[in-house]
N, CA, C and O atoms as CSV, one atom per row, in Angstrom:
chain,resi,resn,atom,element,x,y,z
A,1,UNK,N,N,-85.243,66.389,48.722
A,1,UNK,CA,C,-86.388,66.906,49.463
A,1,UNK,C,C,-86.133,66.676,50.947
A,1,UNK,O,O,-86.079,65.568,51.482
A,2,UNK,N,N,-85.998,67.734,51.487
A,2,UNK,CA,C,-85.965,67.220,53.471
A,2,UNK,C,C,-87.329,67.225,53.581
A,2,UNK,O,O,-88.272,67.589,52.879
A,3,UNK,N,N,-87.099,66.482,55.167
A,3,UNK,CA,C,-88.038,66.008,55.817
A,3,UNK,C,C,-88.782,66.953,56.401
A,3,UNK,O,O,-89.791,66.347,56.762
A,4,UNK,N,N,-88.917,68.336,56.782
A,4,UNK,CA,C,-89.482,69.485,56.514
A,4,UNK,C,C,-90.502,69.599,55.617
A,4,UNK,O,O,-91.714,69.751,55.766
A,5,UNK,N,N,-89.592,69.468,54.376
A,5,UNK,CA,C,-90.687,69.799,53.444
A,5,UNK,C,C,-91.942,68.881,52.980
A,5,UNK,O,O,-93.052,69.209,52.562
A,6,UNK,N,N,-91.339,67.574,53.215
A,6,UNK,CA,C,-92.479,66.516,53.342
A,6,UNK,C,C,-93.475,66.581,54.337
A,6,UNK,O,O,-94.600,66.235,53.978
A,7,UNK,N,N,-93.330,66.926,55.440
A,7,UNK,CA,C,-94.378,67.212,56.551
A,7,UNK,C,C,-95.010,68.164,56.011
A,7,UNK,O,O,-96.200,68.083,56.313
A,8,UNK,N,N,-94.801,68.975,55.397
A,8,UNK,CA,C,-95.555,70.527,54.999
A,8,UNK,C,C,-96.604,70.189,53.919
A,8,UNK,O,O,-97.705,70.740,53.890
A,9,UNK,N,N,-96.271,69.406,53.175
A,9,UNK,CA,C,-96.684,68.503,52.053
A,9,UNK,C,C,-97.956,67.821,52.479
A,9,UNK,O,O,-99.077,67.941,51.984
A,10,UNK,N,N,-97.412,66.791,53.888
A,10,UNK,CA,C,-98.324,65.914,54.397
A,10,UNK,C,C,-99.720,66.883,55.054
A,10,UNK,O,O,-100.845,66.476,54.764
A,11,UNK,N,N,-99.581,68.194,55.959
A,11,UNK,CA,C,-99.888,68.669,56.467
A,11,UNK,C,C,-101.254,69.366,55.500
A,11,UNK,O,O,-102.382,69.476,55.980
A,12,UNK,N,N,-100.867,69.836,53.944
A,12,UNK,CA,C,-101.426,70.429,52.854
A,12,UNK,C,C,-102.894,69.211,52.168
A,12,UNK,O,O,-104.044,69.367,51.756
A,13,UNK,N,N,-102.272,68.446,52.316
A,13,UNK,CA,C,-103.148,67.064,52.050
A,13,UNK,C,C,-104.302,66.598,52.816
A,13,UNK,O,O,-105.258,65.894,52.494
A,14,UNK,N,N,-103.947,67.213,53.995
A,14,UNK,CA,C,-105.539,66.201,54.806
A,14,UNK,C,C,-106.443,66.932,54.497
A,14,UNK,O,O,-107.492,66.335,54.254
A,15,UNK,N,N,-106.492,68.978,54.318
A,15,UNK,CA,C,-107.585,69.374,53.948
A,15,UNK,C,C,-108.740,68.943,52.968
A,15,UNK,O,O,-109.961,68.912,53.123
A,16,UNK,N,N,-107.706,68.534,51.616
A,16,UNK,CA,C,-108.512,67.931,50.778
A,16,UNK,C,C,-109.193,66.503,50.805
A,16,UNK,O,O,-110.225,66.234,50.189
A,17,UNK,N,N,-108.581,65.748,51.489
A,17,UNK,CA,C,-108.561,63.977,52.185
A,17,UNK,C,C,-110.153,64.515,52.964
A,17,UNK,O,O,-111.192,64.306,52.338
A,18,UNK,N,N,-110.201,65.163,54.266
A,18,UNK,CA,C,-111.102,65.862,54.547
A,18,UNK,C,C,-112.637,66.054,54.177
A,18,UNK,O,O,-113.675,65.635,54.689
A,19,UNK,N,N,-112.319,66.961,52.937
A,19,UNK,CA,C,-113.627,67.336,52.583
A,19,UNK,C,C,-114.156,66.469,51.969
A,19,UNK,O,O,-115.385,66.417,52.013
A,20,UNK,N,N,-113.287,65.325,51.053
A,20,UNK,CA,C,-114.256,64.796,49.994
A,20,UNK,C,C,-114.630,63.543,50.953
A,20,UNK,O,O,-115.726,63.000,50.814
A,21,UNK,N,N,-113.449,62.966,52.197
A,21,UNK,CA,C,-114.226,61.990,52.595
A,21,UNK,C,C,-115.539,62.479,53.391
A,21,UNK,O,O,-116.481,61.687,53.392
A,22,UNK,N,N,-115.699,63.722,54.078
A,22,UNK,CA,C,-117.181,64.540,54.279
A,22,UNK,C,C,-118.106,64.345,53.220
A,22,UNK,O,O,-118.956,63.456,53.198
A,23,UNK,N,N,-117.872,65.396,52.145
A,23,UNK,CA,C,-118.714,65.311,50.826
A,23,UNK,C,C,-118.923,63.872,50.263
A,23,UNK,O,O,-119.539,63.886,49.197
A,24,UNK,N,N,-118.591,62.717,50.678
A,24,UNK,CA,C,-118.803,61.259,50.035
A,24,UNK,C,C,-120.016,60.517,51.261
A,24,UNK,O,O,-120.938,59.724,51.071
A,25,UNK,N,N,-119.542,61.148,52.455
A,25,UNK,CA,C,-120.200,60.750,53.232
A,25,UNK,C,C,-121.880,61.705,53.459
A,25,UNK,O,O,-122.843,61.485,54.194
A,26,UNK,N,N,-121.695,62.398,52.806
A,26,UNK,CA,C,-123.360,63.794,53.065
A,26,UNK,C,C,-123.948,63.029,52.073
A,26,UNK,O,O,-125.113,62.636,52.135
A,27,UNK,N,N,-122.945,62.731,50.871
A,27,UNK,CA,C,-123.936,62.297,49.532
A,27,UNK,C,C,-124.633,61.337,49.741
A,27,UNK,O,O,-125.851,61.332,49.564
A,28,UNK,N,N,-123.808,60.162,50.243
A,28,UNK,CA,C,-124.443,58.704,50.731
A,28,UNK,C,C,-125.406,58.644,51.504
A,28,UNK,O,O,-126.446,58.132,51.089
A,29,UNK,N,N,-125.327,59.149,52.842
A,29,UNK,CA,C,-126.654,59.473,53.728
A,29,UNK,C,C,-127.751,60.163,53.033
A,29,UNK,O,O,-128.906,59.787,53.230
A,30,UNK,N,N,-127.472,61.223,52.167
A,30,UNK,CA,C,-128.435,62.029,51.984
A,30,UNK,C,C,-129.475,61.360,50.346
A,30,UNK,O,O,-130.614,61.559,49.925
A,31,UNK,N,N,-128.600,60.755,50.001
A,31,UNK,CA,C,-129.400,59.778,48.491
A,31,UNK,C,C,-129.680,58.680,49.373
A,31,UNK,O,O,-130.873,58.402,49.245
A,32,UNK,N,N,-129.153,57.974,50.164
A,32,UNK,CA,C,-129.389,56.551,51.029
A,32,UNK,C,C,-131.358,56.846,51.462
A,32,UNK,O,O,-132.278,56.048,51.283
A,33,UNK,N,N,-131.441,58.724,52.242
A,33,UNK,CA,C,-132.892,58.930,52.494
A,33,UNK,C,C,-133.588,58.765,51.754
A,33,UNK,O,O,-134.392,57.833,51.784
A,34,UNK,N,N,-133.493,59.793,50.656
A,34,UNK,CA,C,-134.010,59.558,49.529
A,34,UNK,C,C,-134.414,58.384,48.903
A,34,UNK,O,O,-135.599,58.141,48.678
A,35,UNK,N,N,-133.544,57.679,48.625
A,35,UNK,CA,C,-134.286,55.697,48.299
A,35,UNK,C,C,-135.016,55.890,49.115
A,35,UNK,O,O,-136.038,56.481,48.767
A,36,UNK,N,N,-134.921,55.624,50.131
A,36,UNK,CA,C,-136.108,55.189,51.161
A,36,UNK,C,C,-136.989,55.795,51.175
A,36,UNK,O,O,-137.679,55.170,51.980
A,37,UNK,N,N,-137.724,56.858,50.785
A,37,UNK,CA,C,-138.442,57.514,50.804
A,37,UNK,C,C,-139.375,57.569,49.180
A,37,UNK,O,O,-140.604,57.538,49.242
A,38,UNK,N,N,-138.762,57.640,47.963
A,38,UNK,CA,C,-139.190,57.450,46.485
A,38,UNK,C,C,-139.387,56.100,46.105
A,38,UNK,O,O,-138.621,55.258,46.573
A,39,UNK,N,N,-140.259,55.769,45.357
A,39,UNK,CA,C,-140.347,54.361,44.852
A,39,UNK,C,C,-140.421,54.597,43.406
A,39,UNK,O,O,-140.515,55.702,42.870
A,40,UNK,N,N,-140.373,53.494,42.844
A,40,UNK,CA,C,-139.935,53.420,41.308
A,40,UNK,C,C,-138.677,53.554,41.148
A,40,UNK,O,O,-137.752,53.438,41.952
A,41,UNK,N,N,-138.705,53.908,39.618
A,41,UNK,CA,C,-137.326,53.772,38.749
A,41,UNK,C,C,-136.476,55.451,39.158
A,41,UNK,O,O,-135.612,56.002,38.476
A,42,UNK,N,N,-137.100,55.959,40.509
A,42,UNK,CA,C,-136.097,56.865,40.852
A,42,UNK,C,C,-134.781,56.477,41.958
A,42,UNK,O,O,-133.741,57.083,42.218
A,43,UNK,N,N,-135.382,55.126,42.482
A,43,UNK,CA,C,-134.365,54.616,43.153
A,43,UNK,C,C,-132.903,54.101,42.510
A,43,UNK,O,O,-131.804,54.202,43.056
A,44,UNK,N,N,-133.194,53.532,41.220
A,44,UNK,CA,C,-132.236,53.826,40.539
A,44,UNK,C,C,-131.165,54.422,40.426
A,44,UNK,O,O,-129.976,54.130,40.556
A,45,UNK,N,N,-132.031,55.737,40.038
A,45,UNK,CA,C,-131.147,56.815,39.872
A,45,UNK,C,C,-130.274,57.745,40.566
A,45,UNK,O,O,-129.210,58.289,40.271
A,46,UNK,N,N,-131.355,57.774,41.989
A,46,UNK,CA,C,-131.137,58.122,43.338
A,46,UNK,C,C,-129.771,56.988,43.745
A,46,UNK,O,O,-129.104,57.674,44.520
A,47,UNK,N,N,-129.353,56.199,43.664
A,47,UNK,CA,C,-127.831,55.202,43.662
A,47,UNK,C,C,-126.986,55.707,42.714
A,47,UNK,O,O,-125.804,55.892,43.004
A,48,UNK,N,N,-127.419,55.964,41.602
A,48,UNK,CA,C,-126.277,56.120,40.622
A,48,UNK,C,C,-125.663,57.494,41.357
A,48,UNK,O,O,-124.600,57.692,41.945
A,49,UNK,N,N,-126.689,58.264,41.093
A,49,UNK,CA,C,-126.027,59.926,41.534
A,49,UNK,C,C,-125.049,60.118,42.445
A,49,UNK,O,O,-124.041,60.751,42.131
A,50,UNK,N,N,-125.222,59.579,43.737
A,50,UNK,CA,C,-124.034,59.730,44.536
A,50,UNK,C,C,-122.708,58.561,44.388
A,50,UNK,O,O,-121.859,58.306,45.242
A,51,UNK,N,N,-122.836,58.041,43.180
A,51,UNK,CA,C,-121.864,57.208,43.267
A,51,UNK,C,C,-121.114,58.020,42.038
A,51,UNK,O,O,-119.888,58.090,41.955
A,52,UNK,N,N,-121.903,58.541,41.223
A,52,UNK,CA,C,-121.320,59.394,40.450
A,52,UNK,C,C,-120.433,60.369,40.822
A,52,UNK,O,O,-119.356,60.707,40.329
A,53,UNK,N,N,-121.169,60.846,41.947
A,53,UNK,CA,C,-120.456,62.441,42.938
A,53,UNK,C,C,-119.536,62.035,43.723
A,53,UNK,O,O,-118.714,62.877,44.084
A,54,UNK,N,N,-119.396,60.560,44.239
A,54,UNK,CA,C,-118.285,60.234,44.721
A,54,UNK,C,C,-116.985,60.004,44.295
A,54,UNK,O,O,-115.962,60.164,44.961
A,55,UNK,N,N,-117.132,59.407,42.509
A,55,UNK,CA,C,-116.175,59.219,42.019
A,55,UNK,C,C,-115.828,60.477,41.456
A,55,UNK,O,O,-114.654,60.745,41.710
A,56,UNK,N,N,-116.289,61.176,40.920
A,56,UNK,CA,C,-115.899,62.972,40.516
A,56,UNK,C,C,-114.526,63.359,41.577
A,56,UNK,O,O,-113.362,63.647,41.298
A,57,UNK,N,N,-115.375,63.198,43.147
A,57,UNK,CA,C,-114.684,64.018,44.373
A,57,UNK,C,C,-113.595,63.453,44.746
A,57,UNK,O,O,-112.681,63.968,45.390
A,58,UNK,N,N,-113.697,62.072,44.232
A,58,UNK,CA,C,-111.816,61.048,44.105
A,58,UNK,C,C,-111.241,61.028,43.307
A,58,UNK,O,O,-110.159,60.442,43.308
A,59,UNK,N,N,-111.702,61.640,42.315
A,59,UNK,CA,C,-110.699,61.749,40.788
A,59,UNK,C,C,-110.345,63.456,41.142
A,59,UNK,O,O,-109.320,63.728,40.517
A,60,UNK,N,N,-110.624,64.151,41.584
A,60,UNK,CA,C,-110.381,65.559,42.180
A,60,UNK,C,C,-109.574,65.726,43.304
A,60,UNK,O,O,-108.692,66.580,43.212
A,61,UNK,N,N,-109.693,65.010,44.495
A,61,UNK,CA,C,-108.545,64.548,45.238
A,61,UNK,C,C,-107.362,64.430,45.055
A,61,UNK,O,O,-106.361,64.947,45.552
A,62,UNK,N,N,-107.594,63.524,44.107
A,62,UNK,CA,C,-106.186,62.657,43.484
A,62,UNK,C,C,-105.700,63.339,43.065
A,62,UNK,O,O,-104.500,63.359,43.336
A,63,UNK,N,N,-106.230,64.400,42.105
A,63,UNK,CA,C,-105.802,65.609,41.767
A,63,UNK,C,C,-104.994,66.778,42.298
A,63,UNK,O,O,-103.972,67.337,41.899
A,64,UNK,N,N,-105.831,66.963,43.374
A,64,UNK,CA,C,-104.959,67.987,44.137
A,64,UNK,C,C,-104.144,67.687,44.520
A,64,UNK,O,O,-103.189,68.463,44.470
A,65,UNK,N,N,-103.948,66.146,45.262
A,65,UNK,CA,C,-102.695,65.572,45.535
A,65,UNK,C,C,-101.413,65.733,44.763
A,65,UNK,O,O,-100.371,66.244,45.175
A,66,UNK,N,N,-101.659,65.201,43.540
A,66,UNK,CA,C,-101.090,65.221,43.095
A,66,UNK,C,C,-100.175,66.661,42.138
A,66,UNK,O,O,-99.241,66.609,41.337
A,67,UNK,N,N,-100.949,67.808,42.674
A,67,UNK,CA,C,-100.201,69.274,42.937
A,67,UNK,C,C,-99.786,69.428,43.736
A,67,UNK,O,O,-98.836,70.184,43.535
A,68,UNK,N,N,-99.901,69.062,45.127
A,68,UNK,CA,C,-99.409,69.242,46.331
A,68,UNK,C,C,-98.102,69.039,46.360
A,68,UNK,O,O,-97.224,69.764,46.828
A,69,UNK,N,N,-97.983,67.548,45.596
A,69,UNK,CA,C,-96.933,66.394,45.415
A,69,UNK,C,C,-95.569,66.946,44.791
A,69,UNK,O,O,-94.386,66.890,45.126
A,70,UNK,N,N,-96.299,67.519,43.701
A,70,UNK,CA,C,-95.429,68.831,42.655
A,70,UNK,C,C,-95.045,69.731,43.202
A,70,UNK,O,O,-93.918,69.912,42.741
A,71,UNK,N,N,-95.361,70.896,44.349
A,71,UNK,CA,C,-95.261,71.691,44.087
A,71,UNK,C,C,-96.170,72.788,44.255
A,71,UNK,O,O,-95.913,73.864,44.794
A,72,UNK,N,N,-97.269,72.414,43.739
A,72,UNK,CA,C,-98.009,73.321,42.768
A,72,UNK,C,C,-99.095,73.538,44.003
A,72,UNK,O,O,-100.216,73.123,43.708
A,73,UNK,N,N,-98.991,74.042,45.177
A,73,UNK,CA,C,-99.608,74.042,46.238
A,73,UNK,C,C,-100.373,75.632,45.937
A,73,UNK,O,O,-101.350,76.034,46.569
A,74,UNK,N,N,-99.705,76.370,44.872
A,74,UNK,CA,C,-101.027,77.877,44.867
A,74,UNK,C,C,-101.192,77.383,43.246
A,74,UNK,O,O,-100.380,77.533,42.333
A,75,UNK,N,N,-102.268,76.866,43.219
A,75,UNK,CA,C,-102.751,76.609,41.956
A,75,UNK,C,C,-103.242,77.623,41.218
A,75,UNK,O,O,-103.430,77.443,40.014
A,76,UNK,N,N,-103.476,78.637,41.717
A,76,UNK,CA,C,-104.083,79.952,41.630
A,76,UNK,C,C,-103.188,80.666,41.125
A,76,UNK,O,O,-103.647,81.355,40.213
A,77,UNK,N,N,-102.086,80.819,41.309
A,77,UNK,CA,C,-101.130,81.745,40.477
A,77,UNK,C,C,-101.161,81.255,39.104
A,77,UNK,O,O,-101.229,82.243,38.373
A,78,UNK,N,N,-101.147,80.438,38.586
A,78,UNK,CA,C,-101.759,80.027,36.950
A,78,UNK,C,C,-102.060,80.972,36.514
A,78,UNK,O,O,-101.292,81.471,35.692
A,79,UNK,N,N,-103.627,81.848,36.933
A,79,UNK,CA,C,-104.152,82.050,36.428
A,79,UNK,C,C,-104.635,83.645,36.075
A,79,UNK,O,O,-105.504,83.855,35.229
């Protein structure tokens, strides 16, 4: 593998690095209001949810990474 192609690689990666650390960060603020605002056993739930949506959007990451990593940078031709 040259060093070319690793930069191209590296370059393919932050988009996704990107969004989910965005999308981890909207979820948190935006359920964080929410607690504060609901009382009862929705606060609860209102925690679980974005911790749920966070781990989804890092197991999906990892994912794409790990096509990137491959290769497999048009995932779309699959299909």
């Amino acid at each position: 593998m040259s060093l070319g192609n690793t930069e191209e690689h590296n370059k393919k990666m932050v988009a996704p690095i990107v969004v989910t650390v965005l999308m981890i960060i909207y979820y948190v603020v935006y359920f964080g209001f929410l607690i504060t605002v609901v009382d009862g056993i929705f606060k609860i739930l209102l925690g679980i949810i974005p911790l749920a949506f966070a781990g989804v959007m890092i197991y999906v990451c990892i994912e794409r990474i790990k096509e990137i990593k491959g290769g497999e940078e048009d995932d779309l031709s699959k299909y």
